[in-house]
C-alpha positions in Angstrom: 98.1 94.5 79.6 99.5 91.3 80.8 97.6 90.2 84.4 100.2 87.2 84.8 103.4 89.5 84.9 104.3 91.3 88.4 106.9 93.8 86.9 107.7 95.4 90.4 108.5 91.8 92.2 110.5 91.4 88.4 112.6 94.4 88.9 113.4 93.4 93.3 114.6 90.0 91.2 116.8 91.3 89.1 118.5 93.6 91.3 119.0 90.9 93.2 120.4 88.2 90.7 123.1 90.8 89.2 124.9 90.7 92.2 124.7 94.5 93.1 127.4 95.9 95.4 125.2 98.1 97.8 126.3 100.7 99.4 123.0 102.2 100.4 119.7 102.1 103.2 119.1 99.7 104.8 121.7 99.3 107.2 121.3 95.5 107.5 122.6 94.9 103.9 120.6 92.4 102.4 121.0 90.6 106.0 124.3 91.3 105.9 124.6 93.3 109.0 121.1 91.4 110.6 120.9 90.0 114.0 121.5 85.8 113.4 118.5 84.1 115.0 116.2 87.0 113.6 118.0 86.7 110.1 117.0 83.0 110.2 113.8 82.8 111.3 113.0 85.0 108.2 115.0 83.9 105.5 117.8 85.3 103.2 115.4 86.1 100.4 113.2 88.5 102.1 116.4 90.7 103.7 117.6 90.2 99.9 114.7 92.4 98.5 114.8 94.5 101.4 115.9 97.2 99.6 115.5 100.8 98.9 113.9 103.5 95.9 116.6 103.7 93.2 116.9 103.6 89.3 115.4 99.7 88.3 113.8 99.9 90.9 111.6 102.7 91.4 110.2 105.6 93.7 106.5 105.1 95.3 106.7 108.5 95.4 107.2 109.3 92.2 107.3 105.9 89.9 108.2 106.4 86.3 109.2 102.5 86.0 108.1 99.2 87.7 105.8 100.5 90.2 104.0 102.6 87.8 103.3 99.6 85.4 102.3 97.8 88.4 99.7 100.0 89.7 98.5 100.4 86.0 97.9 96.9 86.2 96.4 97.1 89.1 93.8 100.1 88.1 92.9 97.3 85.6 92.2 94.6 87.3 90.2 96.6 90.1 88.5 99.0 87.0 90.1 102.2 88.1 91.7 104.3 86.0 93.8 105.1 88.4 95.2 103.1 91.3 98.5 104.1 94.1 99.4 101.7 96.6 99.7 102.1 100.1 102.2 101.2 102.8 100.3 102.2 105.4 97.0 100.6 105.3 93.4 101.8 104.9 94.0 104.2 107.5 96.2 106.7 105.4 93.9 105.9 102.4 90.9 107.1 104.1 93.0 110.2 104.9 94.1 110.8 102.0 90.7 110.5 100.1 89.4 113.3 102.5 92.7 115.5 102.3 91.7 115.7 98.4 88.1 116.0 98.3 87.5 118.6 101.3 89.0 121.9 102.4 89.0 123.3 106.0 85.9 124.4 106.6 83.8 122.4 103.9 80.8 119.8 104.9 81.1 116.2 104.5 78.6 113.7 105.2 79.8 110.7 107.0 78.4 107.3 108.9 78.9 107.3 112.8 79.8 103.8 112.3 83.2 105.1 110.2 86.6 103.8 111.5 88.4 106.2 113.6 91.0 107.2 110.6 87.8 109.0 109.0 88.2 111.1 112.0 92.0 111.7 111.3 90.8 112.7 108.5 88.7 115.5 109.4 91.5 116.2 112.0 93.8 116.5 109.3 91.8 118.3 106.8 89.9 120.7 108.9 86.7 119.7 107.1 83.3 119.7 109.2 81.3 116.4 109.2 77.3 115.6 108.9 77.0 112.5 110.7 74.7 110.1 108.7 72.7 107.2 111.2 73.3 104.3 110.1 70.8 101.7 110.5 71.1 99.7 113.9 70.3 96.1 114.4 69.3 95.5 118.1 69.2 91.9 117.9 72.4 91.5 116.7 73.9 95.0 118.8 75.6 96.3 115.3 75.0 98.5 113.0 74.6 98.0 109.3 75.1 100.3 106.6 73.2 103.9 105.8 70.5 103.4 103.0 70.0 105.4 99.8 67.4 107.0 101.6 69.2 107.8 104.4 72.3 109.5 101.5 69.2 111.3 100.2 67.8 113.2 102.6 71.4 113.8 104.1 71.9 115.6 101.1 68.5 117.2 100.8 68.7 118.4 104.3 72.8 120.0 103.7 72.7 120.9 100.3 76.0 122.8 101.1 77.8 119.1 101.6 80.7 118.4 98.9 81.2 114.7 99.4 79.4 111.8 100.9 82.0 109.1 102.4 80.7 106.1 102.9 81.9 102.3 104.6 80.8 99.4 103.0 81.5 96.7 103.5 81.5 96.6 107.3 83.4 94.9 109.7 80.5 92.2 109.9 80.6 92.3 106.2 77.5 93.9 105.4 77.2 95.7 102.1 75.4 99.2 100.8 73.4 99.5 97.7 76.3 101.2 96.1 74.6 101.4 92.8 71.7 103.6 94.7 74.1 105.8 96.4 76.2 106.8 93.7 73.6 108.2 91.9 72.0 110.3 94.0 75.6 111.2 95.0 76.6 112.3 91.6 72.8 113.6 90.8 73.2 115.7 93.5 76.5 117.2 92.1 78.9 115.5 95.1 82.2 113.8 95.2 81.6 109.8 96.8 84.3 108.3 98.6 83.8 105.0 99.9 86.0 102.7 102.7 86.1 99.1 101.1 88.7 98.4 102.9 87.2 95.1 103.9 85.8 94.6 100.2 89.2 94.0 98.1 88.0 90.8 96.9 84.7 91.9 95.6 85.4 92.9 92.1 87.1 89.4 91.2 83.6 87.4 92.0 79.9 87.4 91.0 78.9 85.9 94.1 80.0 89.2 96.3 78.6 92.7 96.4 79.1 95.1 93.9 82.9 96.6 94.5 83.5 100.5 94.6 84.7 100.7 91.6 82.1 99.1 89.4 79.8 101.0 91.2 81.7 104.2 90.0 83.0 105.9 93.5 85.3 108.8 92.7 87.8 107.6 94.8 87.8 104.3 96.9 89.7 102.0 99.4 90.9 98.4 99.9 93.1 96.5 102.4 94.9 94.1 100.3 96.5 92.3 103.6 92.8 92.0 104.9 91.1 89.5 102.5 94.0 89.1 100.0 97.7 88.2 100.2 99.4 90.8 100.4 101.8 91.7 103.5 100.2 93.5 106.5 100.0 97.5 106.0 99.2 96.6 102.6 96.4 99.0 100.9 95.1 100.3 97.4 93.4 103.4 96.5 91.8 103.6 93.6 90.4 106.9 91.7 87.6 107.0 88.6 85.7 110.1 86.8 86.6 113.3 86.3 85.4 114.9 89.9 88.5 114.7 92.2 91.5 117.0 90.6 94.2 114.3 89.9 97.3 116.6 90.9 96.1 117.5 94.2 95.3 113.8 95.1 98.9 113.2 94.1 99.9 115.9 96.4 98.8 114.8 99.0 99.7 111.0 98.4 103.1 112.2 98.4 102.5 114.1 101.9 101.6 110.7 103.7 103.8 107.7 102.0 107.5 107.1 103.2 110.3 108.2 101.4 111.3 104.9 102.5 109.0 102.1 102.4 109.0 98.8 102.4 109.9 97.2 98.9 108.5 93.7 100.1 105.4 94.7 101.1 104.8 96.9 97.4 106.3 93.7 95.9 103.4 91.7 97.1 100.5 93.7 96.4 102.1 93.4 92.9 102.2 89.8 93.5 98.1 90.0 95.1 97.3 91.6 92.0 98.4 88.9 89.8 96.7 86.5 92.3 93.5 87.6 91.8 93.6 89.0 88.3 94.5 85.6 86.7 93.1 83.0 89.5 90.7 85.1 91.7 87.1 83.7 90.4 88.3 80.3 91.5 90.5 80.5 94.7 87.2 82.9 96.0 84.6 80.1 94.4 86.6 77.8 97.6 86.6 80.5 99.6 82.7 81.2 99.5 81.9 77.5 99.3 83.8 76.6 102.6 82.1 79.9 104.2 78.9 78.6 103.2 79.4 75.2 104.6 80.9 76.2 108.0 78.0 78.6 108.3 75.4 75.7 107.9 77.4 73.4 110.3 77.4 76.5 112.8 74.0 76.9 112.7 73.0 73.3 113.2 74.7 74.1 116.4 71.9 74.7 119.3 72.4 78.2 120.5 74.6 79.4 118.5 73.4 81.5 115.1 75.6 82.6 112.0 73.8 85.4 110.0 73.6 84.8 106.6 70.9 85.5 103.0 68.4 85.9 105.2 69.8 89.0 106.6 69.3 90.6 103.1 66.4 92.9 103.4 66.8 94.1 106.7 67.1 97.7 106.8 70.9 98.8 105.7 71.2 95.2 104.5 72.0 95.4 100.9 74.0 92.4 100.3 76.2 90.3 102.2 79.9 88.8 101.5 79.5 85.5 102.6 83.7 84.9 103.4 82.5 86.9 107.0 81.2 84.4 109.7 79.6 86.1 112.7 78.6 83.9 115.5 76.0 85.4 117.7 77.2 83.4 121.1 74.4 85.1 123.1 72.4 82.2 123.6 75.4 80.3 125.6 75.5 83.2 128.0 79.2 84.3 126.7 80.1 87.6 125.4 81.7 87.9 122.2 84.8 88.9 124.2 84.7 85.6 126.4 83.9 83.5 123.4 86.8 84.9 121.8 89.5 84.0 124.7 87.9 80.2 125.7 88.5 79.6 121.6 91.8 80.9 122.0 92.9 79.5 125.5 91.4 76.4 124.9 91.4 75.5 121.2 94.4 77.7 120.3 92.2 79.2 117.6 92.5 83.4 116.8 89.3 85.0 115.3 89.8 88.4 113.9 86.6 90.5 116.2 85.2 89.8 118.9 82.0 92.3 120.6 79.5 92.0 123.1 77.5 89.5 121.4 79.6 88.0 118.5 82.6 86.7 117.2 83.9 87.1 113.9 86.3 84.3 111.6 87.5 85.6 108.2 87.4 83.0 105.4 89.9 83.8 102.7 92.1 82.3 100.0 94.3 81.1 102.8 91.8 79.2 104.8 92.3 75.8 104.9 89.5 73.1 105.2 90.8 71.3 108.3 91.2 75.2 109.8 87.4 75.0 109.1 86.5 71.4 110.5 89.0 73.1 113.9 86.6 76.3 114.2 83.3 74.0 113.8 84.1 71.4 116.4 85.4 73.9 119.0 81.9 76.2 118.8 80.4 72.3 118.8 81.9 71.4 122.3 81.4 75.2 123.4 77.7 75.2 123.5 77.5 71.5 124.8 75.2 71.3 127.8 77.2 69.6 129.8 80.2 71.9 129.6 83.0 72.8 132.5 82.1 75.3 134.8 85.7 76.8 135.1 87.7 80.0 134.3 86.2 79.8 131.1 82.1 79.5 132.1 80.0 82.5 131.6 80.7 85.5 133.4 77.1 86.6 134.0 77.8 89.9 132.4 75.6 89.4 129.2 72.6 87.8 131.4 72.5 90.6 134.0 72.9 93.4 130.7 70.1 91.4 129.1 68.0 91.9 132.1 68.4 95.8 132.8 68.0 96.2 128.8 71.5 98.1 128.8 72.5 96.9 125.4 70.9 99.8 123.2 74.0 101.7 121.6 74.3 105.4 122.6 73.1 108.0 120.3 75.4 110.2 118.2 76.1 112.9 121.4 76.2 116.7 120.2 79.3 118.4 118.3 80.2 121.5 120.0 83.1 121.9 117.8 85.4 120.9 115.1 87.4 117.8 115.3 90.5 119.7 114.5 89.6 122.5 116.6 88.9 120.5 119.6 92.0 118.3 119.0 94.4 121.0 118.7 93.0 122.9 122.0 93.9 123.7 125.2 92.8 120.3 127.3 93.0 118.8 130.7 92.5 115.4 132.7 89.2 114.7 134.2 87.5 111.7 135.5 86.0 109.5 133.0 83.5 109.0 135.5 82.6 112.5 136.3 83.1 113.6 132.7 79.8 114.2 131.7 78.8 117.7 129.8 82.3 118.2 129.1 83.7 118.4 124.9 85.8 115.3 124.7 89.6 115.9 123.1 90.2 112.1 122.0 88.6 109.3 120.1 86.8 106.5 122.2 87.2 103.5 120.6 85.9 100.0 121.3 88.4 97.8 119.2 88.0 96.4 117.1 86.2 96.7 114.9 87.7 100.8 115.8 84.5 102.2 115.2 84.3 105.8 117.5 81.6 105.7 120.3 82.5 109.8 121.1 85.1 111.6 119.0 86.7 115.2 119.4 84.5 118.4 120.2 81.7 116.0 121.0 79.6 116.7 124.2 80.6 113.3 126.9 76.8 112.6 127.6 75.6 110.5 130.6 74.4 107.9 128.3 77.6 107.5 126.5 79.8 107.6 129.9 77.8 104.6 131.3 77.7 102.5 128.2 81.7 102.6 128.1 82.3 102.1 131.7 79.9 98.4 130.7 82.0 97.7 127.8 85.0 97.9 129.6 83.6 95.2 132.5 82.7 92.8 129.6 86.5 93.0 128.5 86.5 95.1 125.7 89.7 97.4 124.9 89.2 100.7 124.0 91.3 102.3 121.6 92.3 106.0 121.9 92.4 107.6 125.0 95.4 108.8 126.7 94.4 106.6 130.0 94.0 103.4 128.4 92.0 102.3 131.6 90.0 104.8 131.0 89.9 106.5 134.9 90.6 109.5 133.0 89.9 111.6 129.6 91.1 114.3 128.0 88.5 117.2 127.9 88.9 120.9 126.3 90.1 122.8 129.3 87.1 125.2 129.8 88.0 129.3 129.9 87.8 131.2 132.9 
């Protein structure tokens, strides 16, 4: 097949340059019928191609002309033999993958450090989960990936588990031995899914991890907004083997996508395709070589450190993609969180995580050198000695957590139900504060990077209570609860 032709973006063309009359969704009309200023501000081609399903131009749903070349095209270029796009994102990929390889009631073994649509997932599919440590670096207050090990004596220990779902790559950008893990996965007779929602790029250069797909997952997740450039929402899934039943993932694609999605956004993960399919290897050589250098510069930088090869090794440390750059801002006496607004207040520069101790830039295809040169001389004049003691000095907050030792991460509390069962019950407003003992009835957050602290029909322990209640006075938001201030929580309403 032809990488260099985009046959969906083709057919949004030609629809538009044979002067269709339309008389159909949406209401706007090409622009038409669009509010002025708005209508300007984004152009007349993009309302042009704002368009919906029809003959030409195909159903997501159900594609039969130009979508379904496209994905084909994609499953190549990714190694699939099958890939759907998603308007959705990651999210409803992640649901989807566990929708079609569990039923209610079945055992799937997942890492605590999963986004919170894994547990929609469960939610959704009624499917019971074996939580999977993975391995936690204290010195950087993350954690890393679960190790074959770990995946083996999951499995040896739950024998009656029917898929492994792993993330890798992290947020941070830290990758699993894939290889490892799909073997004892498929030795063991099991179904592997794997979040690479952060890995999209990875099967396009030798100098990144092993993707998902080369590494044979059964069924397997990218962003292609997150490191690639397609529109935001954008997402594959890709499926290989024999060990997922085809029809039912279809099934259930068709549950989640919208009968009316947006043509644009399909049209450029078309487009991101192409992209990488025909240029990838070089636009990611720049990439990784202006990652590289910024992370050198960054670390010549006195008290500041940028993880990097040397990393690899460390337990749950498989690989690395190198386009991540983590500054650990510890040193200065910032948290991640006050890093992350003086860069932004002061410098007018957006980084895309911030946490207790780090911040994290992305480096992709679209990051420009003098971006670079911007981020390097900003964390240069931030960890000067002689820097103001304003609105933007240290809080204190990471020097008085350092001295009580309150930075250790809580420990997976105890499941006293079902995710589904405890989201669908009975519940009631308590006191965050006073919480403690009760089964939680929402997801708890910190975000991003969105990975759940405490999740539904999980026991509120004391340990758990405190450490959230100190991540919410060092600025973090937390993503899921009803009370976003968290004074109160949803809790299954205890009987009698």
């Amino acid at each position: 097949m032809d990488q260099s032709r985009t046959p969906y973006f083709q057919a949004l063309l030609d629809y538009v340059d044979a002067g269709v009359v339309p008389f159909h969704t949406p209401g706007h009309i090409q622009g038409e019928g669009m509010d002025l200023a708005f209508r300007e501000f984004i152009g007349d081609n993009i309302c042009a191609i704002d368009l919906t399903p029809m003959p030409g131009i195909d159903d997501l749903l159900q594609p039969t002309e130009a979508i379904k070349e496209a994905q084909e095209l994609a499953a190549l270029a990714w190694g699939a033999e099958r890939t759907f796009f998603l308007i959705n994102g990651s999210t409803s990929g992640n649901q989807c993958m566990m929708m079609t390889a569990v039923n209610p009631g079945d055992r799937i073994a997942v890492p605590r450090n999963s986004h919170k649509s894994m547990l929609g997932g469960l939610v959704m599919s009624g499917a019971a989960p074996v939580y999977m440590q993975p391995e936690v670096d204290e010195e950087l207050h993350m954690d890393h990936c679960v190790t074959p090990a770990t995946v083996e004596r999951t499995l040896a220990e739950n024998p009656d588990v029917v898929a492994v779902y792993l993330v890798s790559p992290t947020y941070y950008g830290v990758a699993a031995d894939l290889a490892a893990i799909e073997q004892i996965v498929h030795g063991a007779g099991k179904v592997l899914l794997v979040d690479e929602a952060w890995g999209p790029h990875f099967h396009f250069h030798p100098a990144l991890p092993l993707s998902a797909t080369a590494a044979g997952a059964d069924l397997c997740i990218n962003s292609t907004h997150k490191m690639l450039s397609a529109f935001s929402q954008c997402a594959m899934l890709h499926q290989c083997g024999d060990r997922v039943r085809v029809d039912r993932l279809k099934a259930v694609l068709k549950m989640f996508l919208s009968t009316s999605p947006n043509l644009p956004m399909v049209a450029s993960m078309d487009v991101a395709r192409k992209q990488m399919a025909t240029e990838g290897a070089a636009l990611l050589s720049r990439t990784i070589d202006l990652a590289q250098e910024t992370r050198r510069r960054i670390n010549a930088i006195e008290g500041l450190y940028c993880f990097g090869e040397e990393l690899q090794g460390r337990p749950g440390v498989f690989d690395l993609d190198p386009t991540k750059i983590t500054v650990t801002v510890k040193h200065l006496g910032y948290t991640g969180y006050e890093a992350a607004e003086l860069l932004r207040r002061r410098y007018n520069i957006q980084v895309e995580l911030a946490d207790l101790f780090n911040v994290v830039a992305l480096f992709t295809i679209g990051t420009t050198r003098d971006a670079a040169e911007r981020l390097v001389e900003a964390f240069a004049e931030i960890a000067r000695d002689d820097r103001a003691v304003d609105m933007f000095a240290p809080s204190g907050v990471l020097e008085r957590r350092l001295q009580r030792g309150s930075f250790r991460l809580p420990a997976i509390p105890p499941m006293r139900m079902l995710p589904r069962d405890a989201f669908l019950a009975e519940t009631e407003l308590v006191a965050f504060k006073d919480s403690k003992g009760r089964i939680c009835a929402e997801t708890l957050s910190p975000y991003p990077p969105g990975i759940p602290v405490i999740a539904p029909g999980e026991e509120l322990t004391g340990e758990i209570i405190d450490y959230l209640r100190l991540e919410l006075k060092a600025g973090v938001r937390i993503q899921g609860p009803y009370d976003d201030r968290l004074r109160q929580i949803r809790v299954v309403k205890e009987r009698g």
